[in-house]
Every structure is written in C-alpha cells, then in structure tokens.
N, C-alpha and C positions, 0 to 999 in steps of 0.2 A: 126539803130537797135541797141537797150541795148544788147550785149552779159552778157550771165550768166552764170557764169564758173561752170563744176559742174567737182571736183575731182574725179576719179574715182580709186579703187582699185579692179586689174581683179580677178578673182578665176578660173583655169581650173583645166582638164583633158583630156585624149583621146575622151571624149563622148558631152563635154559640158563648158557651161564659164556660170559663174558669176559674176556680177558687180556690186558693193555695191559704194554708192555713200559717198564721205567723205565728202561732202557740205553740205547733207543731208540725216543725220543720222536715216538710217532703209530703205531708197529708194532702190531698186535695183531691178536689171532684170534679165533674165538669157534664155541662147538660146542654140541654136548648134554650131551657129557660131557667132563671134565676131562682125561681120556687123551686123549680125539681131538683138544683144543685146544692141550694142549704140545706133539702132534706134528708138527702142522700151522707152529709156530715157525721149525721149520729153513728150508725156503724163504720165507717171510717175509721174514727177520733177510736171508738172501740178497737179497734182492730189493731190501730196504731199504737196503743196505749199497751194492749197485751204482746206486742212486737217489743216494746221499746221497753218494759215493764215499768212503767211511769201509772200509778194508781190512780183506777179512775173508778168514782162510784160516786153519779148523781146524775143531772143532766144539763145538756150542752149546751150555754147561750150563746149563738152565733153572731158575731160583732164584725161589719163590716167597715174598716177603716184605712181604706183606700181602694181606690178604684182608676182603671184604665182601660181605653179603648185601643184596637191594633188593627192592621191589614191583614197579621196573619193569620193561618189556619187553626183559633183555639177550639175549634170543632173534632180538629185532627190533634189537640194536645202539643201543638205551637206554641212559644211562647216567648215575650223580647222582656218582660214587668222586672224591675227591679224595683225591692222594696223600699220606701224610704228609712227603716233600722236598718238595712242592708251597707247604705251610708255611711253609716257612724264604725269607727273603729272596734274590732272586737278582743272582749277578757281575753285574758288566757285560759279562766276558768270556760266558759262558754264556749270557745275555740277545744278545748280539749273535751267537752262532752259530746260536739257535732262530730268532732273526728270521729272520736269513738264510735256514734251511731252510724256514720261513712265507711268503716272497716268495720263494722257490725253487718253493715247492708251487705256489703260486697260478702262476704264468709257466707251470708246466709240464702243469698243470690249464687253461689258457689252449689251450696248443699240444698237446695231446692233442682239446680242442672241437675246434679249428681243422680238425683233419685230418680228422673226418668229411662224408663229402661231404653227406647228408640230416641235418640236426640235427630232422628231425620225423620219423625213421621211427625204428621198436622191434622186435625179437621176444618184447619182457619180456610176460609178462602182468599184468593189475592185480593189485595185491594192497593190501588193506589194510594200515596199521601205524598206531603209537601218535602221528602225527604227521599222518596223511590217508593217502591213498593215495601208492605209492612213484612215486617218480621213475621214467619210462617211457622218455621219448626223451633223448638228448642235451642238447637244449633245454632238457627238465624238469631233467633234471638239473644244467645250468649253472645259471640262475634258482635253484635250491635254495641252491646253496652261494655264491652272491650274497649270496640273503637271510640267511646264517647267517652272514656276515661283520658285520653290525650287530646280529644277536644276540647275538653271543662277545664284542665290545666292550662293549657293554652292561651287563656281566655284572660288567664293573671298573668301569662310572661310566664309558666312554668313548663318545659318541653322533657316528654319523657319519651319511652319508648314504643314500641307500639307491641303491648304486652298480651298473648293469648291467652294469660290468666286474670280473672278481675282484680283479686285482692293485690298481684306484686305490680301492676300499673298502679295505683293509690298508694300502695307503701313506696316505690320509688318517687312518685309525684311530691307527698307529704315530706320525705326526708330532704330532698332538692329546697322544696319550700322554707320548711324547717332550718335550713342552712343561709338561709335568705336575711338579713338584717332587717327589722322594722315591718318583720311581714304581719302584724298584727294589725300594722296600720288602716287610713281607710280608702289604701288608694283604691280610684277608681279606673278603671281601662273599658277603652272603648274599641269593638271590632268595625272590621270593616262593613256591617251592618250597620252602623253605629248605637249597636245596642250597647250599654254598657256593664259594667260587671266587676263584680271588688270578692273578695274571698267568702264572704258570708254568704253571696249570693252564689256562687258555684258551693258550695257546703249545701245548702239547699236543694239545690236542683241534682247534686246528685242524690241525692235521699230519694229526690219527688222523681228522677228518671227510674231509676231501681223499682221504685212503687212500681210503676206502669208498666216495666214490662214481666216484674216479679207477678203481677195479676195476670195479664195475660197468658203468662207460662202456666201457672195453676190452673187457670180457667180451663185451658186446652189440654194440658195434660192430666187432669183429673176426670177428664170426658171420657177420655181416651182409658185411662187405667186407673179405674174408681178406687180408691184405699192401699192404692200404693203408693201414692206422691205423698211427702211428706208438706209437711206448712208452716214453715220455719217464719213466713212473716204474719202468722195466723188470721190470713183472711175468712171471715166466715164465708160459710157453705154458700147463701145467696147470693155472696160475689162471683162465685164462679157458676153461679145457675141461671144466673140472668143476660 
C-alpha cells in the first residue's frame, strides 16, 4: 500500500476543529471532534484529487503539523490560521500552479451555477452565522463568493472591482497583482483584525472558500433536481447525502 501523506494544519475552539490540508491547498474538513474530522480526510483528498487531477491510489496518512486555537466560529467554518509555509516566499513554479487551480475553481464554481435550473429556489433553512445569515439559494450563494473575491485581494493591498462574475474579479485581481514588482515575495499584511496574510495564504483560502460553498450548492441543488446538476468539483454522492 502507496501511503499518501497529507499535512495537516488544525483550527479549534471550545465547540469545534478544523483541518485545512497543506498537501492540498483548499481540502479540509471540519467536526466536533478531532477523530471525526481526520476521518472524514479520506474522501475529501479523493474528491480533491479527482477535481484537481493529481493521481491518487493508495491510502492517506494524516500528519498533523501545526496546530492553533481561535475565538472564532471554526464550528461555523471561521477562520484567522495562517500557515507557517505560508511565510516563506513563493516559486514562480508553485504560484503558477495555485493560480491555475484559483481560475480552475472559479470556471468550475461558474459552471456548476450555470447547471441549476432555479438559481432562487432552496431546501436550506435560515440559519444564522458569524458573517449574517447563510447563503440559501444558488444565487445567494454566487453573489457570496463574488463578494469575497475583492475581500481576499484586499487583504494583499490588491483593490479590484466589485465584479458579478467570479472568474473576471480573479482575472482582474491576478493581472493588477501581476503588475506588482516583488509580488512573489513574502510579505506579510496585517488587517484590522490583526489577522495576518501574505499571497499564499489568500491562494488557499480561496480554493478552501469555493470548496464550501461549491458543496453546499451540490448538496442542495442535487436534492432539489437529482441528475441534473452537473459536478465539476466531483464530490461524491455521500457528500451531498449527508
């Protein structure tokens, strides 16, 4: 049996853990407790692996190599952790492969909307979280991660516009960035939360934001209109049945 090592960096609190995977940038899970969240890995890393088409065939050793505790909601999918590789200055090679999986995500975040036939209908219920209320429809949930495409820029010192399509917010962001001198480097920026945040770590999270709400769009709209959504990010079936 191929072991496949998958890094892992924890996120808790009192209520919940999160585990963002550093092997593979945007993967993670998140539970009540720590056993239920490594296990939950293996289809994941699958899923991720058939998304991203990065071969996988063996099984997953889960390596946990950094850890941090927060106040806020990683119950609710919160989150401040920056990695410590996050730090260090990135390739150009490396920088051009996340990109790629960043306008990979966004296109297939695009055509995953697309295939819903009601972008206003739900079976979610409301629920509050640390942000307003969750994203309910299709719709809500596109305009979401719209807007969190001029938030994650932001966050390096890059201001775009506030774009109603996903992929031309990213491809303006990346070209601005791109025109940037030294943007490889490893600065770090700090918001007024004083979270901090350097390029590698917004390349991340926008993979791992798309993850979450690319599932919940499946999960809902596959309820809703069984074998018509397509699944561009190939979640298995049990993700949206659970």
């Amino acid at each position: 049996i191929v072991l496949v090592e998958n890094k892992i960096v924890q996120e808790s609190n009192d209520k919940g853990v999160i585990l963002f995977s550093e092997s593979f940038p945007g993967a993670f899970t998140r539970a009540a407790e720590l056993d239920e969240a490594l296990r939950k890995f293996e289809p994941e890393i699958q899923s991720y692996c058939k998304w991203a088409d990065i071969p996988y065939d063996g099984k997953l050793e889960n390596v946990i190599i950094q850890t941090s505790t927060t106040n806020l909601a990683v119950e609710d999918a919160d989150t401040e952790v920056i990695f410590h590789s996050e730090l260090k200055p990135l390739q150009r090679g490396a920088y051009g492969k996340l990109k790629s999986l960043v306008l990979k995500s966004a296109e297939d975040f695009q055509s995953l909307y697309d295939s819903i036939p009601y972008k206003d209908e739900t079976n979610l219920p409301e629920r509050a979280t640390f942000y307003g209320k969750r994203p309910r429809t299709a719709r809500e949930m596109y305009d979401h991660v719209c807007r969190v495409n001029k938030y994650y820029f932001a966050q390096i010192g890059i201001d775009i516009n506030d774009y109603p399509d996903i992929l031309a917010g990213r491809l303006q962001g990346f070209w601005i960035l791109e025109n940037k001198g030294g943007f490889l480097t490893s600065n770090v920026f700090t918001d007024s939360s004083r979270e901090q945040w350097t390029l590698s770590k917004m390349l991340r999270r926008f993979l791992w934001h798309d993850r979450i709400h690319a599932k919940a769009m499946y999960r809902m709209a596959a309820k809703i209109w069984p074998n018509r959504i397509i699944n561009p990010f190939r979640f298995a079936v049990e993700q949206h049945q659970s």
